[in-house]
C-alpha positions as CSV (number, residue, x, y, z in Angstrom):
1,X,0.0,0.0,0.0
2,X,1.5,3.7,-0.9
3,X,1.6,6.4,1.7
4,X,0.0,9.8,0.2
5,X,2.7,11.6,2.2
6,X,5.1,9.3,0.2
7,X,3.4,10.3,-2.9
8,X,4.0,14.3,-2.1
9,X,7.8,13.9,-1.3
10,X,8.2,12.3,-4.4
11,X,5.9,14.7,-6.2
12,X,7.9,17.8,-4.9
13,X,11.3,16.1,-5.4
14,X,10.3,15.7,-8.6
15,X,9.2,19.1,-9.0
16,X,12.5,20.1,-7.7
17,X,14.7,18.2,-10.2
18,X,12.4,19.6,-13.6
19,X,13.4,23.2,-11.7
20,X,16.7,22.3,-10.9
21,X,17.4,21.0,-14.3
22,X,15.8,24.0,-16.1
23,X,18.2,26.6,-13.8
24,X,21.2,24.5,-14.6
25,X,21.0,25.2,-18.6
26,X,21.8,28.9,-17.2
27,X,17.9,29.6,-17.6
28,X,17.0,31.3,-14.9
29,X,13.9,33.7,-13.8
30,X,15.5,36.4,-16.0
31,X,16.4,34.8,-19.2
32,X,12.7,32.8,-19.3
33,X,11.3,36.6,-18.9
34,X,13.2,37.7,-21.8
35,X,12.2,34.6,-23.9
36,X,8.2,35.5,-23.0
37,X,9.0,38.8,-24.1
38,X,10.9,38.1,-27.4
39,X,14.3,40.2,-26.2
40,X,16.3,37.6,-27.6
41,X,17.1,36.3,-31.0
42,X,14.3,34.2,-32.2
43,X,16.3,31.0,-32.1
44,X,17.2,31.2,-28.6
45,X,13.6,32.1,-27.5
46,X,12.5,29.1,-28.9
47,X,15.5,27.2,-27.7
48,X,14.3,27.8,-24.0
49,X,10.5,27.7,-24.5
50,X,11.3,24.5,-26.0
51,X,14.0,23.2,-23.2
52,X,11.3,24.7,-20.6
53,X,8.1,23.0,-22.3
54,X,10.4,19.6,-22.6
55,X,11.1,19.9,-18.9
56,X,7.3,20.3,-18.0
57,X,6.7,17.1,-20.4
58,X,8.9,15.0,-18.5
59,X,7.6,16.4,-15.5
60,X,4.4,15.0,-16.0
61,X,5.2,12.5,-17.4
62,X,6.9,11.3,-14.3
63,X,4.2,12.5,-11.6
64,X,1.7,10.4,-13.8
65,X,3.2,7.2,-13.3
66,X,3.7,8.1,-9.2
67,X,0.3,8.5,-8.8
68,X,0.0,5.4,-10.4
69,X,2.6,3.9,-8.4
70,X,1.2,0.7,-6.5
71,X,3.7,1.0,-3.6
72,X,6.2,3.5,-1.9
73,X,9.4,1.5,-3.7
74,X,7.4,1.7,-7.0
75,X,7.3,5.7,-6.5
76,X,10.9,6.0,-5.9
77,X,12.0,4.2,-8.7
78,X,10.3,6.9,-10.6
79,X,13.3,9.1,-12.1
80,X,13.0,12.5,-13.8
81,X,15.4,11.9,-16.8
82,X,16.5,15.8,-17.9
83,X,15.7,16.5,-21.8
84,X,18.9,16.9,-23.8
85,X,19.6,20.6,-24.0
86,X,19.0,22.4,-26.8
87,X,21.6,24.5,-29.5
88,X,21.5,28.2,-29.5
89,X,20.6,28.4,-25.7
């Protein structure tokens, strides 16, 4: 049987990895606000919505299969696996 409290640690660790991940390309609160806003060249706005959109996509894809975890072990085995990062970022 899985814990629900098990299920929210490995929910926010998970969260924290797709963040973590995202800020370690160099794309931080700044540069994402500068992609929004188009300050950029065009290729490296869409290299970091992409990187950022990829991130979310493994992200759920992830918290998907711990909700549909069966157990606590069958939770942690759940891995967020980075997206490669793209050129022109």
């Amino acid at each position: 049987m899985i814990d629900q409290n098990h299920i929210e640690r490995c929910i926010d660790e998970l969260r924290e990895a797709s963040t973590s991940a995202i800020r370690w390309t160099g794309i931080d609160t700044i540069a994402q606000q500068n992609a929004a806003f188009g300050i950029y060249s065009l290729e490296r706005c869409e290299a970091i919505k992409s990187y950022i959109a990829a991130c979310r996509n493994e992200y759920l894809r992830c918290k998907a299969l711990i909700l549909a975890a069966q157990t606590n072990d069958d939770a942690d085995a759940v891995q967020f696996v980075p997206p490669p990062v793209p050129e022109g970022l």
